[in-house]
Every structure is written in structure tokens, then in C-alpha cells.
MMTF fields as JSON, N, C-alpha, C and O atoms, coordinates in Angstrom:
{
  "mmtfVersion": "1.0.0",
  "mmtfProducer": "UNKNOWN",
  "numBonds": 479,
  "numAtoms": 480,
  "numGroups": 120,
  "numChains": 1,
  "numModels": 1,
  "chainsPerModel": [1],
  "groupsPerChain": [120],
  "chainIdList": ["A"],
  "bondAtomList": [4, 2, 8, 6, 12, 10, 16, 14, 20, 18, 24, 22, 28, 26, 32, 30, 36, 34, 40, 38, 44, 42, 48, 46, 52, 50, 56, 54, 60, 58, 64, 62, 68, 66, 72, 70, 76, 74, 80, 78, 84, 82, 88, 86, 92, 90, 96, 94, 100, 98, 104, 102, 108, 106, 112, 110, 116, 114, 120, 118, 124, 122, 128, 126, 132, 130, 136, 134, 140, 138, 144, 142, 148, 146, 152, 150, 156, 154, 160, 158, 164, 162, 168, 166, 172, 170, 176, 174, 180, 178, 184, 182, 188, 186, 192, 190, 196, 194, 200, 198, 204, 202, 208, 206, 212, 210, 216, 214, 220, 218, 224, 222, 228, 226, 232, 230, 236, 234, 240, 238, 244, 242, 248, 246, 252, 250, 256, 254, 260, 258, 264, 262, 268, 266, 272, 270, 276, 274, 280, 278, 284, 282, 288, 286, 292, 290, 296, 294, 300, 298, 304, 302, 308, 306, 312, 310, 316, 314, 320, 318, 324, 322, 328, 326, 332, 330, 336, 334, 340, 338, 344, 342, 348, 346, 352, 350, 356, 354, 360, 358, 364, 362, 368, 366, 372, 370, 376, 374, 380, 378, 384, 382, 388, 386, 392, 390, 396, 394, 400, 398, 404, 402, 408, 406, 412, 410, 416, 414, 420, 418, 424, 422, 428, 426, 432, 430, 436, 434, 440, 438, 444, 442, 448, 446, 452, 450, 456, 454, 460, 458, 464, 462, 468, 466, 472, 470, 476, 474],
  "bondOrderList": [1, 1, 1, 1, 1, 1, 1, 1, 1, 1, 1, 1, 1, 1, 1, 1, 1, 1, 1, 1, 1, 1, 1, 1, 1, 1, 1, 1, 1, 1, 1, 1, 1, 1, 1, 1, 1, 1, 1, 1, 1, 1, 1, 1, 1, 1, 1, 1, 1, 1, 1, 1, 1, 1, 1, 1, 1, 1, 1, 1, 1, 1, 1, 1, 1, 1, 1, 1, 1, 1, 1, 1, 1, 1, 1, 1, 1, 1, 1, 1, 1, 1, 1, 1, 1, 1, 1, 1, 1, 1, 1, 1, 1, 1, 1, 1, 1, 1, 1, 1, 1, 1, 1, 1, 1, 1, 1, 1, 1, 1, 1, 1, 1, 1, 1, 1, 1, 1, 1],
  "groupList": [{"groupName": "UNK", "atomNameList": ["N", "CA", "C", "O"], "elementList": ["N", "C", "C", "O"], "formalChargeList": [0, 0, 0, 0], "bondAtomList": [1, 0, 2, 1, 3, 2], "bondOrderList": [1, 1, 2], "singleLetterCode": "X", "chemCompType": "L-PEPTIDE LINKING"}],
  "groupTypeList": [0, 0, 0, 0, 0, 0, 0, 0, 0, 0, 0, 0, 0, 0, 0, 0, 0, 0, 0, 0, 0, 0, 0, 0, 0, 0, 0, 0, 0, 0, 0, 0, 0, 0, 0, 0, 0, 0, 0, 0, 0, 0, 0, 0, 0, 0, 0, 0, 0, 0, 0, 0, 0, 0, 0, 0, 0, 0, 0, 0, 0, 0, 0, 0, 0, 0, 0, 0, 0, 0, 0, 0, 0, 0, 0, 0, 0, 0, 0, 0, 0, 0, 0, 0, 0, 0, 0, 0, 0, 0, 0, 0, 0, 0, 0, 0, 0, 0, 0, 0, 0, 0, 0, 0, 0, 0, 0, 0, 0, 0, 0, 0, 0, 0, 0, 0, 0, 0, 0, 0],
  "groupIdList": [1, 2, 3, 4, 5, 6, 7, 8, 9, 10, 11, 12, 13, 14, 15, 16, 17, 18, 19, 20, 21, 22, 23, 24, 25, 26, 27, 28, 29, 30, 31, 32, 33, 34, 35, 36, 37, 38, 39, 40, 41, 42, 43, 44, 45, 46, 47, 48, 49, 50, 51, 52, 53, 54, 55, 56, 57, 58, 59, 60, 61, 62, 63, 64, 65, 66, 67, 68, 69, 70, 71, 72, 73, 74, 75, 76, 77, 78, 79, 80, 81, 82, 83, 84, 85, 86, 87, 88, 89, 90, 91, 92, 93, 94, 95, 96, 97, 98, 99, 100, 101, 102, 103, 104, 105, 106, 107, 108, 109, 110, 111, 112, 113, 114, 115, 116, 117, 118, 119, 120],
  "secStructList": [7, 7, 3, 3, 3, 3, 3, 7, 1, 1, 1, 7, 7, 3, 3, 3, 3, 3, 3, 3, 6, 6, 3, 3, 3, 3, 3, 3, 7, 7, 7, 7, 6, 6, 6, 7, 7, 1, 6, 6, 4, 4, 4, 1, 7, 1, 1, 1, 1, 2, 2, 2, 2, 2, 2, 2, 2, 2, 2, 6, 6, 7, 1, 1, 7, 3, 3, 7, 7, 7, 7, 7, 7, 7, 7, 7, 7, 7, 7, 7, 7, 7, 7, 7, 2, 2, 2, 2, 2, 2, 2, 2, 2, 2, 2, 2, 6, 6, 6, 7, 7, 1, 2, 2, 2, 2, 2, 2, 2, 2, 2, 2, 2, 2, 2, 2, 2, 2, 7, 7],
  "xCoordList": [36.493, 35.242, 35.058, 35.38, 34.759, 34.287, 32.903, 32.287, 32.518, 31.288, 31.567, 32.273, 30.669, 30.614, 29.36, 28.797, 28.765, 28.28, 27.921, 27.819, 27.67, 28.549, 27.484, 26.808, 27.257, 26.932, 26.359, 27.336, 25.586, 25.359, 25.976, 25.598, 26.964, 28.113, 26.745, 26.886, 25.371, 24.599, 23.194, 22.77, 22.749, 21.407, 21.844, 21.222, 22.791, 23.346, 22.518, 22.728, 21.627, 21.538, 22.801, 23.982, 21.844, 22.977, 22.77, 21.768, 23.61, 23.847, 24.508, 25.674, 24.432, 25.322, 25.934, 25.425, 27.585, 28.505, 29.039, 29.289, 29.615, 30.344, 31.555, 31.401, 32.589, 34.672, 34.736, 34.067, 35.544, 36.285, 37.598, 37.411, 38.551, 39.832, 40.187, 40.76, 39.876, 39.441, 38.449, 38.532, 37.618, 36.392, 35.161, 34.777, 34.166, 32.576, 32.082, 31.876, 31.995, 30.929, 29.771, 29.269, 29.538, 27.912, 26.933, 27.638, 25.765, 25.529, 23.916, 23.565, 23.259, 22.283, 21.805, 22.333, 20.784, 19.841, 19.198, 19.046, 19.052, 18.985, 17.942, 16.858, 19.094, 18.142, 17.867, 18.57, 16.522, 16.01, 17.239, 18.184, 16.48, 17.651, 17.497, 18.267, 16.511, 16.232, 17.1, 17.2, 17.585, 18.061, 19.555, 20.285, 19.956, 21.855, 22.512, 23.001, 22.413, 23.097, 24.019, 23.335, 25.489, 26.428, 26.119, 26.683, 24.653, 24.468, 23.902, 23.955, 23.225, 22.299, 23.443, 23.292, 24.716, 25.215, 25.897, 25.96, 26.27, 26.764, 25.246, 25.489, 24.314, 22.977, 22.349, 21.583, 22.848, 21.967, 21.929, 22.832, 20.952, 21.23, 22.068, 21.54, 23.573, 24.744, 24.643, 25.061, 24.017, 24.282, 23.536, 23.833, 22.083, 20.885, 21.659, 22.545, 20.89, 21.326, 21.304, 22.267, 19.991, 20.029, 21.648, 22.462, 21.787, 23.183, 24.571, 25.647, 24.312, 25.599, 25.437, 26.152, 24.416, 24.231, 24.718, 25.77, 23.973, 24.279, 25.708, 26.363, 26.177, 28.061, 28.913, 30.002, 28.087, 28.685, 28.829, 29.727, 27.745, 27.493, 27.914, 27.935, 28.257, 28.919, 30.323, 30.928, 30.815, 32.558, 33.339, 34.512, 32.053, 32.527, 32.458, 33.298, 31.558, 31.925, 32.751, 33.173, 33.16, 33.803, 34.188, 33.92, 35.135, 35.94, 35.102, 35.667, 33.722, 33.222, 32.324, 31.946, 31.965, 31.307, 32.079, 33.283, 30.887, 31.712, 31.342, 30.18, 31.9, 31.947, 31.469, 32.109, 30.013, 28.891, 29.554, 30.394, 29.424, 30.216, 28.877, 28.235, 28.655, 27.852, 27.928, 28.84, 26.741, 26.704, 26.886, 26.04, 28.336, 28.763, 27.605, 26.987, 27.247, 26.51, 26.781, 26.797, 27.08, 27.343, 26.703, 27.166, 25.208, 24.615, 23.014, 22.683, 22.467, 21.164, 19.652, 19.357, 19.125, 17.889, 16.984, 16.89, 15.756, 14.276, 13.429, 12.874, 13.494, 13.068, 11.404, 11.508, 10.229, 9.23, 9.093, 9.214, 8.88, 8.337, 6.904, 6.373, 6.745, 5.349, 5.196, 5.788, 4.731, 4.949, 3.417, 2.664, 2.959, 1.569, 0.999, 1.816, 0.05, -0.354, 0.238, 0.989, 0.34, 1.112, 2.511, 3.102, 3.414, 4.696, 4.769, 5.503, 3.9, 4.179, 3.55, 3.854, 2.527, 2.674, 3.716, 3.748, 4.503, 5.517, 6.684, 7.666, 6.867, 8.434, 7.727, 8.161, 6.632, 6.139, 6.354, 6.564, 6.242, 6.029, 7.506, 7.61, 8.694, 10.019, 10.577, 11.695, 9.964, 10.857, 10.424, 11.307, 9.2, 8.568, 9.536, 10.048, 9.53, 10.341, 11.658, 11.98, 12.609, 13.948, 13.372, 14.188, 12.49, 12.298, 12.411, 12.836, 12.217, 12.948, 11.271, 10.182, 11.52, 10.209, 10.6, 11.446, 9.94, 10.067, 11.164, 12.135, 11.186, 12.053, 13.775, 14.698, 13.461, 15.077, 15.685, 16.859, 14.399, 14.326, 14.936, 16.02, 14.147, 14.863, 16.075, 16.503, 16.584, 18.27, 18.8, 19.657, 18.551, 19.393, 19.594, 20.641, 18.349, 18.585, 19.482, 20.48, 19.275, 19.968, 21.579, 22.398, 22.119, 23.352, 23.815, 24.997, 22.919, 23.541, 23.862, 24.963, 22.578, 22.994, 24.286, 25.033, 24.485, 25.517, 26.884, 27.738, 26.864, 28.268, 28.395, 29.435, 27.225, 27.528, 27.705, 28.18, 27.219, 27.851, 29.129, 29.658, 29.829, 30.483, 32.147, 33.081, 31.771, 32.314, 32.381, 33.339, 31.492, 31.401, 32.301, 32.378],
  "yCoordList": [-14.665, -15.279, -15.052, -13.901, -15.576, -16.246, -16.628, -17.288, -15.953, -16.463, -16.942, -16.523, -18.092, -18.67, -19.246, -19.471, -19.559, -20.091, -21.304, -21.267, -22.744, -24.06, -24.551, -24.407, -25.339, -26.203, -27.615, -28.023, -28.257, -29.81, -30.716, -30.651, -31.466, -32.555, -33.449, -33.947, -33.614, -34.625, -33.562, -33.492, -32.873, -32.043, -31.254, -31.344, -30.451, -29.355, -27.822, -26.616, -28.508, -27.235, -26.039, -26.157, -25.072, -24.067, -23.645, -22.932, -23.844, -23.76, -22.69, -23.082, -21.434, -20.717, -21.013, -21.331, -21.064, -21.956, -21.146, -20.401, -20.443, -19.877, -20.257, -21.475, -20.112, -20.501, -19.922, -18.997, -20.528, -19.578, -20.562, -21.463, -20.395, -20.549, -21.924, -22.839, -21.973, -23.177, -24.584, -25.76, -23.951, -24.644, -24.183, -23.027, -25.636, -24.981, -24.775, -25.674, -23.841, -23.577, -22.687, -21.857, -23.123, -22.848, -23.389, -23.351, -23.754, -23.416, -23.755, -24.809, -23.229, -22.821, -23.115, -22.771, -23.771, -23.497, -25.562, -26.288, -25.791, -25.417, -23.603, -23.14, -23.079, -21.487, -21.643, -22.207, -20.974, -20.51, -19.555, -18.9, -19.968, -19.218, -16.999, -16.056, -17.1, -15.339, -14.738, -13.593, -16.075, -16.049, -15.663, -15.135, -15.915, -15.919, -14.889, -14.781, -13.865, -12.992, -11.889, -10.913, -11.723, -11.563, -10.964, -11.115, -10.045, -9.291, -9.917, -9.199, -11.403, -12.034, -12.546, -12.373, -13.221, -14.172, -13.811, -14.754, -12.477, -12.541, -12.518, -12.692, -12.449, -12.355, -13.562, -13.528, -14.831, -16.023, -16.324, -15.816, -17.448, -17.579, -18.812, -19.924, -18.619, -19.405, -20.386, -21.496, -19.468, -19.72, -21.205, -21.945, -21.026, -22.419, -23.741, -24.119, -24.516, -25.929, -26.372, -26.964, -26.024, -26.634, -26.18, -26.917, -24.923, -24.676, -25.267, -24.968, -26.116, -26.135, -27.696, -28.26, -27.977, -29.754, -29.81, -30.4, -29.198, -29.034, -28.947, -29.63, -27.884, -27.841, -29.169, -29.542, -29.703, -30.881, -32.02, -32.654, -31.928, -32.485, -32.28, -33.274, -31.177, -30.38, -30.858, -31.362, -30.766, -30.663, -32.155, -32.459, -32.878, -35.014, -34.759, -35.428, -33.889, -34.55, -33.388, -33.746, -32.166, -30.947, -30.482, -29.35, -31.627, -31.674, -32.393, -32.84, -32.325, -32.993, -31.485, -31.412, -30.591, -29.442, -28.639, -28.667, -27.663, -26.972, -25.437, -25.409, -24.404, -22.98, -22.328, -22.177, -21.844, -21.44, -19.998, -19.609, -19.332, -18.477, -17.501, -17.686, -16.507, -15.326, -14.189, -13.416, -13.811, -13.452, -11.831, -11.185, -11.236, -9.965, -9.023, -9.264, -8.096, -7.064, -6.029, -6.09, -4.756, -3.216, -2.155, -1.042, -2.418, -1.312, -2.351, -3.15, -1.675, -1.979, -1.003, -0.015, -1.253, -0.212, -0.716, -1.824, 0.031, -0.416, 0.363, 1.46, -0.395, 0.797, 0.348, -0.822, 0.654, 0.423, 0.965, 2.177, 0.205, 0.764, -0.204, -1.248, 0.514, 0.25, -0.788, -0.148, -2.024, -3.101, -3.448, -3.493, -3.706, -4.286, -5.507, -6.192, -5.711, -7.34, -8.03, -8.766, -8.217, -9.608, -9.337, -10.347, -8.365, -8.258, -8.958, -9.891, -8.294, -8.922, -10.382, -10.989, -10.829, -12.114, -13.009, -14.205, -12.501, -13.649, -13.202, -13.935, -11.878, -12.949, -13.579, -14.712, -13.264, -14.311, -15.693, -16.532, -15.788, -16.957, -17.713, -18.935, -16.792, -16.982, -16.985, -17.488, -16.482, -16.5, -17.922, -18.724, -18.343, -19.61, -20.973, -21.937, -20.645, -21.168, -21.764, -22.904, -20.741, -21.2, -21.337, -21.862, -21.043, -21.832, -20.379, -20.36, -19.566, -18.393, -17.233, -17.49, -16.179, -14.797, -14.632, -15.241, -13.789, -12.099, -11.612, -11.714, -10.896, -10.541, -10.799, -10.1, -12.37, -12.797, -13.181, -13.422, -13.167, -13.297, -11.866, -11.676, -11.138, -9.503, -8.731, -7.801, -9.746, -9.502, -10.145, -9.637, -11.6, -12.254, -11.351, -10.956, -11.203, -10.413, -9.044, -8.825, -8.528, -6.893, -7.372, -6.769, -8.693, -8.674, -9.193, -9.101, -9.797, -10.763, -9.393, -9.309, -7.864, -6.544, -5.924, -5.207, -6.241, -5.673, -6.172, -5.67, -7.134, -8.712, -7.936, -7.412, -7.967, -7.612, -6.729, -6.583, -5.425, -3.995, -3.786, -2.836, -4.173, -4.594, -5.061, -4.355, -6.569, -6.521, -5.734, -5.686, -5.247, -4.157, -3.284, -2.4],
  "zCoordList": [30.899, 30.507, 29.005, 28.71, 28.251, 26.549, 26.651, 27.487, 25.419, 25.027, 23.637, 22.719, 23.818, 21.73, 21.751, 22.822, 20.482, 20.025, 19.213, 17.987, 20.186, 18.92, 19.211, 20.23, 18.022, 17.026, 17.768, 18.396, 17.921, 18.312, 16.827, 15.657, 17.419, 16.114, 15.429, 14.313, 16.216, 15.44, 14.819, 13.666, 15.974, 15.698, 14.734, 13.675, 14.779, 13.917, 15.187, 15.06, 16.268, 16.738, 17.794, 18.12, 17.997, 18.577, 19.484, 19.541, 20.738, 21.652, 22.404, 22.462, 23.085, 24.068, 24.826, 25.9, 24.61, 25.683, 26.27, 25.322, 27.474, 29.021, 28.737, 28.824, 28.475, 28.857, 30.15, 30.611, 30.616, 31.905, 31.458, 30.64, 31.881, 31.494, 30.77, 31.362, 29.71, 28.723, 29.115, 28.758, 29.899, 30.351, 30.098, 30.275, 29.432, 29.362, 30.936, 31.752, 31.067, 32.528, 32.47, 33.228, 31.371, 31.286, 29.69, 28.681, 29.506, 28.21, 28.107, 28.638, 27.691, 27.346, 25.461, 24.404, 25.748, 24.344, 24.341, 25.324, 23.332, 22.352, 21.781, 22.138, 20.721, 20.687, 19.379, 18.54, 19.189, 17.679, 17.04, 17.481, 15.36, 15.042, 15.374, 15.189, 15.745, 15.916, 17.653, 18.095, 18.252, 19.559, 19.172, 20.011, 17.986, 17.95, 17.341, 16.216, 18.639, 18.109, 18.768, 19.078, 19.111, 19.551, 21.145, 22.229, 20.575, 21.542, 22.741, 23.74, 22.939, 23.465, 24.278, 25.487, 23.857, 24.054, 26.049, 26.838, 26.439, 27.864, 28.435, 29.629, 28.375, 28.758, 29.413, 30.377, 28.65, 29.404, 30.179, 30.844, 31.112, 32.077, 32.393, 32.387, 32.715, 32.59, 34.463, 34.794, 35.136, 36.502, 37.334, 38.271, 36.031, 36.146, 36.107, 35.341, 37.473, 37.649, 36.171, 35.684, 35.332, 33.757, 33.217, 32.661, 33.531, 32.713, 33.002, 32.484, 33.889, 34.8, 33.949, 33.12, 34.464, 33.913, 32.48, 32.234, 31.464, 30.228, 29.989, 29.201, 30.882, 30.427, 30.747, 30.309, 31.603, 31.616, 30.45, 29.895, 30.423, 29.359, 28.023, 27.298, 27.551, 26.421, 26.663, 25.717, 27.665, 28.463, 27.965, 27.748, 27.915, 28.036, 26.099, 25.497, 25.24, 23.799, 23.251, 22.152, 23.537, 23.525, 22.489, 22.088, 21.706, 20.71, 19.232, 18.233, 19.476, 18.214, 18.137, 16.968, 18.695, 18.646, 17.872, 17.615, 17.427, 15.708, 16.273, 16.679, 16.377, 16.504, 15.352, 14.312, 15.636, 15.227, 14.727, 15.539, 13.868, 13.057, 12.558, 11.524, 13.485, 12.804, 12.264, 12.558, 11.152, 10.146, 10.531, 11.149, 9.971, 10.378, 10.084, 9.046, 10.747, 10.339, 10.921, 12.151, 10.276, 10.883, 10.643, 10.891, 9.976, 10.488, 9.927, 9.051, 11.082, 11.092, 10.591, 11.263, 9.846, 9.568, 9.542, 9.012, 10.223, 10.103, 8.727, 8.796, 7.67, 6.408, 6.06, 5.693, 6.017, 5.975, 4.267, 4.091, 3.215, 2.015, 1.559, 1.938, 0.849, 0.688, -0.639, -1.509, -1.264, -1.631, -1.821, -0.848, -3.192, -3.713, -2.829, -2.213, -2.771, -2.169, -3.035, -2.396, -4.025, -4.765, -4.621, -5.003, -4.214, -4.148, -2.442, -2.117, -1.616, -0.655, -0.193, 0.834, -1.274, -1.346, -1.948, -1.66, -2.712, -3.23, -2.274, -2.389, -1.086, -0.728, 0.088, 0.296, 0.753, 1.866, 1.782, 2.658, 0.302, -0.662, -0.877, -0.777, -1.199, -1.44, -0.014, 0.093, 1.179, 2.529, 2.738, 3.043, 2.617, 3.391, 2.667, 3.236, 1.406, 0.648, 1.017, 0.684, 1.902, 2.286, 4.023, 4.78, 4.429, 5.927, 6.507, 7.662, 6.138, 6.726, 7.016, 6.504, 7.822, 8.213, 6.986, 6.331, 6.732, 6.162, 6.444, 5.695, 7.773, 8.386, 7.748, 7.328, 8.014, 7.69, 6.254, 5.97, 5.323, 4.192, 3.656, 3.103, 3.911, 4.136, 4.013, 3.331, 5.263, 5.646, 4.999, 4.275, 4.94, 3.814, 2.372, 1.858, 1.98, 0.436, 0.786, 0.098, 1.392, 1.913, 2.027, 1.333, 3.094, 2.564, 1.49, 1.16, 0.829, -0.749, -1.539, -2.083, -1.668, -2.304, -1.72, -2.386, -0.482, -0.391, -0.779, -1.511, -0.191, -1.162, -2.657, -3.054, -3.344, -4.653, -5.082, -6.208, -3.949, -4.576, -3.898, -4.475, -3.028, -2.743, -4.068, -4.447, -4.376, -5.51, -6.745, -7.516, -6.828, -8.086, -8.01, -8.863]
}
């Protein structure tokens, strides 16, 4: 059994797809983007008449679907610092900006510091 994560060829949305021996037999979503993440993916519910239908449906365009490629991460921290009202009004301001929480605005910047210390 395989789990992945692909792509709709027209929506661009993302979907949880089931393999069993080079077959979709299962898939689930369309999922937000806060749903995709490695750990979620044996979890769904693959077994629902919806899921079964859906794989079918996935199974007939198969080969126009794109393998959803997530963003490595190896260690996780919850760091709480403390940030002026106008500091935490502008990323609010800069997350809303790229479509993105806080939250993910966050992570994004945390791995772009790391990419670059990284190269350094």
C-alpha cells in the first residue's frame, strides 16, 4: 500500500490517493492546504463509497495528475516571542498578502532562514 499526494491536471487542487499494486484504490479531498501533510496521509478515510467513487474517477485521467511534492521539514518548534502591535500587524499584513495564516507565513520565512544559513 502507497500513499501520495496529487495534484488535479485542471484545478491544481490536492488530493489523497491509496496505490495498492499500481492502482488508485482510494482518494480523498479535495484538502486545504493545512490538511497535507505526510503524517495525515495513511489516516483518511480510503474505505468511503465517496472514496472508492473518486478513485475511479482519478484511475480513467491517471496519467495527466502531477505528484504533489512536500515541503521537507525535520524539526518542528512552537516558539512564542513577544512582537509590538505594529510588528504583528504587518506580517498579518505580509501573510494575507501571499494568501497565507500567520502560522504559515511563519514557516515559510523560518525555512527561507534556514535555505540561507544553510548556504552560508
Amino acid at each position: 500500500m502507497d500513499y501520495q499526494y496529487w495534484d488535479h491536471p485542471t484545478s491544481g487542487e490536492t488530493y489523497a490517493i491509496r496505490i495498492s499494486d499500481g492502482k488508485v484504490t482510494g482518494c480523498v479531498g479535495p484538502l486545504a492546504h493545512h490538511e497535507i501533510t505526510a503524517a495525515n496521509l495513511p489516516d483518511y478515510d480510503y474505505f468511503s463509497q465517496e472514496s472508492q467513487d473518486d478513485a475511479a474517477w482519478v484511475a480513467e485521467s491517471q496519467d495527466a495528475w502531477t505528484l504533489h511534492e512536500l515541503e521537507p521539514v525535520s524539526r518542528r518548534y512552537n516558539i512564542q516571542i513577544r512582537v509590538s502591535k505594529h510588528e504583528r500587524d504587518t506580517i498579518r499584513e505580509l501573510a494575507a498578502g501571499k494568501g497565507l495564516t500567520v502560522s504559515e507565513y511563519m514557516r515559510m520565512m523560518s525555512i527561507d532562514a534556514q535555505h540561507k544559513e544553510a548556504r552560508a
